[in-house]
C-alpha positions in Angstrom: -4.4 21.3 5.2 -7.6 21.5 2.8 -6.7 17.7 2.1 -7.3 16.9 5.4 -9.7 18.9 6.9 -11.9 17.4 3.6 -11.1 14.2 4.8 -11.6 15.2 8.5 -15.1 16.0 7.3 -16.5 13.2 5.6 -14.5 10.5 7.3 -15.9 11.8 10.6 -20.0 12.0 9.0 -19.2 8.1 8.1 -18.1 7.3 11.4 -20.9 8.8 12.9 -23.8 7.8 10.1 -22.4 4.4 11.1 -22.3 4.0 14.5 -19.0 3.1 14.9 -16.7 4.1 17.6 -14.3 7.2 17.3 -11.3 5.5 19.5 -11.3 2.1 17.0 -10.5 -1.3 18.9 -9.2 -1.2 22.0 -6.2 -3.2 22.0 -5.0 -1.6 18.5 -5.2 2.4 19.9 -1.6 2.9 20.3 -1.2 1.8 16.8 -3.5 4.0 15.7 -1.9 7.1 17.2 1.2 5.6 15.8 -0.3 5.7 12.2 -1.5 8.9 12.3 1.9 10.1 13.5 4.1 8.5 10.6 1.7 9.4 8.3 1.5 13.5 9.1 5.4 13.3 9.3 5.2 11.4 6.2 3.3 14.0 4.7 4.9 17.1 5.5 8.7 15.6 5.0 7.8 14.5 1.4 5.9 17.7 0.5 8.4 19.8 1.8 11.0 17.9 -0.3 9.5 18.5 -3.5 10.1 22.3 -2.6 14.0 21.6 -1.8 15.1 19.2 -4.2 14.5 18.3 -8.1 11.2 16.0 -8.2 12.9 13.1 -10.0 15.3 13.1 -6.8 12.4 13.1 -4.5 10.1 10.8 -6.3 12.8 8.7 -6.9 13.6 8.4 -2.6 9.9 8.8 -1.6 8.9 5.5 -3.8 11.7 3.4 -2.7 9.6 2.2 0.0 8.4 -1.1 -1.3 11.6 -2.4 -0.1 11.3 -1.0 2.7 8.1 -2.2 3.4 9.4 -5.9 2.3 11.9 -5.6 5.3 9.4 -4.3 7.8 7.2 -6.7 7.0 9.6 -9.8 7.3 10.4 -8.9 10.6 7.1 -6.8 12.0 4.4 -8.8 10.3 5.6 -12.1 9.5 5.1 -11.9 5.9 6.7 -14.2 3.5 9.9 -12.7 2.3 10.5 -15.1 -1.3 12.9 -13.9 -4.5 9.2 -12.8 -6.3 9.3 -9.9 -3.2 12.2 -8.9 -3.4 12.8 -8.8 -7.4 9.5 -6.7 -7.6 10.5 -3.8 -5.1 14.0 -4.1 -6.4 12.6 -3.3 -10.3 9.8 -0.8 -9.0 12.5 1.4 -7.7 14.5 1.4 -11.0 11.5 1.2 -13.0 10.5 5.2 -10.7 14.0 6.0 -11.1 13.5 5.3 -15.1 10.7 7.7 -15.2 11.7 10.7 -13.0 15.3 10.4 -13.8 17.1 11.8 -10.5 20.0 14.7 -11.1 22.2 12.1 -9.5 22.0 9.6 -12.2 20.9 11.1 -14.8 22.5 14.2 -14.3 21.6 18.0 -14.1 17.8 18.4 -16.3 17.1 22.0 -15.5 19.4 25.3 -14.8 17.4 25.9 -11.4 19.7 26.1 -8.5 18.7 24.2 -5.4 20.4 25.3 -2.4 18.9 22.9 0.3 19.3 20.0 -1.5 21.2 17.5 1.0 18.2 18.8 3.8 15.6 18.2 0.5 17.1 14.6 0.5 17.2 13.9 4.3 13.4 14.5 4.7 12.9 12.4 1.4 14.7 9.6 3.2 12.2 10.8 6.2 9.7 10.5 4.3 10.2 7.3 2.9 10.8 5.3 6.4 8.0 6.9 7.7 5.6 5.7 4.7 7.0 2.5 5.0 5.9 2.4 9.0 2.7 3.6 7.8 1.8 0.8 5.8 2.7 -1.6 8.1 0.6 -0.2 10.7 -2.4 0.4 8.7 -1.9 -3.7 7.9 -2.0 -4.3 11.7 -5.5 -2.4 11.9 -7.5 -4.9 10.6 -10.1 -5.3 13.1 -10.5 -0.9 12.8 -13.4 0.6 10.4 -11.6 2.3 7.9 -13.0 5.8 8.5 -11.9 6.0 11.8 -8.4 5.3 10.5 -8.4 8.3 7.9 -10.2 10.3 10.8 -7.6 10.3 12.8 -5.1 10.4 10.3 -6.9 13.6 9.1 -6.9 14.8 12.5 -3.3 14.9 13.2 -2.5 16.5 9.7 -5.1 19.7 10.6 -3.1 20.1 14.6 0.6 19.4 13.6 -0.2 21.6 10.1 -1.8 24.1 11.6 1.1 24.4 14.3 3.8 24.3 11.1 1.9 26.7 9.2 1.7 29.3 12.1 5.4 28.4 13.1 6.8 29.2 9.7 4.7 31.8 8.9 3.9 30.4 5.7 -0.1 30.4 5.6 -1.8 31.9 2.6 -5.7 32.5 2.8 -7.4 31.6 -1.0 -10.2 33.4 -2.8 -13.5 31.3 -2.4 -14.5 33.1 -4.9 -12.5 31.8 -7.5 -14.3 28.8 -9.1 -11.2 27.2 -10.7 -9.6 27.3 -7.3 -12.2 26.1 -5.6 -13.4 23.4 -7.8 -9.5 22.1 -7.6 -9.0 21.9 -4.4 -12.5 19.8 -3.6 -11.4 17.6 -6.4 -7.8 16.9 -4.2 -10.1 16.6 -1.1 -12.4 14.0 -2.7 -9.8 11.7 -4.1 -7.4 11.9 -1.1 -10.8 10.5 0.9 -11.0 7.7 -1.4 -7.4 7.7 -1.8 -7.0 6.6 1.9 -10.2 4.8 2.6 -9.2 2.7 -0.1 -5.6 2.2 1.2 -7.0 0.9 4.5 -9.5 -1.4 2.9 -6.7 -2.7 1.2 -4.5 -3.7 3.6 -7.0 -5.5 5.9 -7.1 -7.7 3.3 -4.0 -7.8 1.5 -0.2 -8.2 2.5 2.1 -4.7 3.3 4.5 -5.6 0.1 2.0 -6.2 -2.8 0.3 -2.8 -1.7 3.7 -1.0 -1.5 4.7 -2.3 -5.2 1.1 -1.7 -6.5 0.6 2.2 -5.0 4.0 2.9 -7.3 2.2 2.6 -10.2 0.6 5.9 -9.6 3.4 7.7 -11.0 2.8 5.7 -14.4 -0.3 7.1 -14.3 1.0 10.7 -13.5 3.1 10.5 -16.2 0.6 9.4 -18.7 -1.5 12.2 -17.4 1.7 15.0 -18.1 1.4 13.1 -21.8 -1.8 13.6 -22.2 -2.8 16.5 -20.3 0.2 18.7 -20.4 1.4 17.3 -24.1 4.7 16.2 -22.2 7.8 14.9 -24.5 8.1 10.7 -24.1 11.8 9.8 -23.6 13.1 6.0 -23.6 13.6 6.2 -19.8 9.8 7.4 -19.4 8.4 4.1 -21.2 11.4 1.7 -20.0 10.3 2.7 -16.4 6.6 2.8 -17.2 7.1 -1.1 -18.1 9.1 -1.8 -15.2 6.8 -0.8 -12.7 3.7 -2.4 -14.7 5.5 -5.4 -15.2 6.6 -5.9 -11.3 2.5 -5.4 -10.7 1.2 -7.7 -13.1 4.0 -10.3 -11.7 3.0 -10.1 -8.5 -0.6 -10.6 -9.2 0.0 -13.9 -11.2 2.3 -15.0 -9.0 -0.2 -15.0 -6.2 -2.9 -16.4 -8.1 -0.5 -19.2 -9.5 -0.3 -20.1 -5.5 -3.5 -20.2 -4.7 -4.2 -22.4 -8.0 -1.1 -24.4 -6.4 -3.1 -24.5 -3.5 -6.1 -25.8 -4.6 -5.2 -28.2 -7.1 -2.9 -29.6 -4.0 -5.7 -29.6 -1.8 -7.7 -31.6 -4.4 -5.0 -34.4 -5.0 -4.8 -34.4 -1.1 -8.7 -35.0 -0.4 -8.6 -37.4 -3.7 -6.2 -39.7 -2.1 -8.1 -39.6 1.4 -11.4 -40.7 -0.5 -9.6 -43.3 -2.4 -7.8 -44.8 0.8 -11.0 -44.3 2.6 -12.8 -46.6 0.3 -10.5 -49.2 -0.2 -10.3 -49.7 3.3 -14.1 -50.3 3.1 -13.9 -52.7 0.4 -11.7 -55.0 2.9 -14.1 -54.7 5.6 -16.7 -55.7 3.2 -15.2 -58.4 1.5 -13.7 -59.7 5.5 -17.2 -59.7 7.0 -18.8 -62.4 5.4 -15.7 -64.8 5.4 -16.0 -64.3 9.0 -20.0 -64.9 9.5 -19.1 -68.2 7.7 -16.6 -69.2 9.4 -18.8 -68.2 12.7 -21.1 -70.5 11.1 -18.4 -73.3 10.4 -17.6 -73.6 14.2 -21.2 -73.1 15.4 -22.0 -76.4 13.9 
């Protein structure tokens, strides 16, 4: 709730410093209520998960997406759908699973007893269709500033939250007063903004799968942050996983740049052979005028 109603805030002051309409572009409104929809439901299924079920298990589900999103985007998007695709998401998802190591493959990792864990799953499956939607209608928003995007997104966290929270009973007022807290939670407010301003931006101008592969990397990072931070043990599966998922990023980047290079070194040849067709048929007009003029000449006399 503090999440979004910091994004509420400042996405809404950007909208209005400038100028641009609350309701986004007219013919893309239903897919902005749509957006806003899968990504609350999203939201609440996957932090509600992490609560029921061990967090390799849930990590593990919630980040299987990029496929997902490769499928959605075949069929909803029109998006190429090559082996470089498909390969990537396939190795994200082992490379995550690598790192968190689920209880069901890598067996039990703690003696905590989890008694909700096929509902935990369920919503992690919830919440992994329902991220995949998301992407894919964030992509279709192109022509929508991004601030109205995350308002609205914001929006519908702070109503269907607040209606949970009062539902379940499970609101808990914090001390303003405590600076640590405090401090925290702005910190998570400011980097969800640019978390999901930058998420928008970056599907306006880049396809649904590369952004699904390349927002799994933030659990690398998490984990290097638990070494780091939290002086975390390193296993095998931790950096096997960490190179998976960096690998599949760093694949699909070259890979795209190797086609635009493809591109434009075809496009070269192709304008190359135009000029040089264009100016040998030149040369024959040329070299044909004058014979004629003579021959004009010839028969003139």
């Amino acid at each position: 709730m503090f999440r979004a109603l910091f994004q509420f805030t400042v996405c809404g002051l950007v909208v209005i410093f400038k100028r641009d309409s609350f309701w986004g572009v007219s013919n893309t409104r239903w897919i902005l209520v749509c957006r806003a929809f899968t990504g609350t439901l999203s939201m609440c299924c996957v932090f509600t998960a992490f609560n029921m079920i061990p967090i390799g298990d849930a990590t593990t589900i919630y980040f299987s997406s990029p496929v997902l999103v490769t499928v959605f985007a075949y069929f909803l998007l029109d998006e190429p759908f090559r082996f470089i695709q498909f390969a990537t998401c396939v190795l994200t998802v082992v490379g995550v699973g690598f790192i968190s190591k689920p209880e069901f493959l890598f067996g039990k990792q703690t003696d905590i007893h989890y008694p909700y864990m096929l509902f935990g799953q369920t919503l992690a499956i919830v919440a992994a269709i329902t991220s995949s939607i998301t992407l894919i209608n964030l992509r279709r928003l192109k022509t929508t500033p991004a601030a109205v995007v995350v308002f609205w997104f914001a929006a519908s966290i702070v109503f269907f939250g607040g209606i949970a929270l009062f539902l379940l009973g499970t609101y808990k007022p914090f001390d303003l007063t405590d600076l640590l807290c405090t401090g925290l939670l702005c910190t998570i407010g400011l980097m969800s903004v640019l978390e999901q301003y930058f998420l928008t931006l970056a599907l306006q101008h880049e396809d649904a799968t590369t952004i699904s592969v390349t927002r799994s990397f933030n659990i690398v990072l998490a984990f290097l942050w638990e070494v780091v931070i939290f002086d975390e043990i390193v296993t095998w599966t931790s950096i096997v996983g960490a190179v998976l998922v960096s690998a599949c990023i760093l694949l699909l980047s070259f890979s795209k740049t190797w086609l635009k290079m493809a591109k434009v070194v075809a496009g070269a040849f192709t304008r190359k052979s135009i000029d040089l067709e264009k100016s040998s048929s030149e040369i024959v007009i040329r070299k044909s005028a004058p014979i004629k003029s003579i021959v004009h000449v010839d028969m003139q006399k």
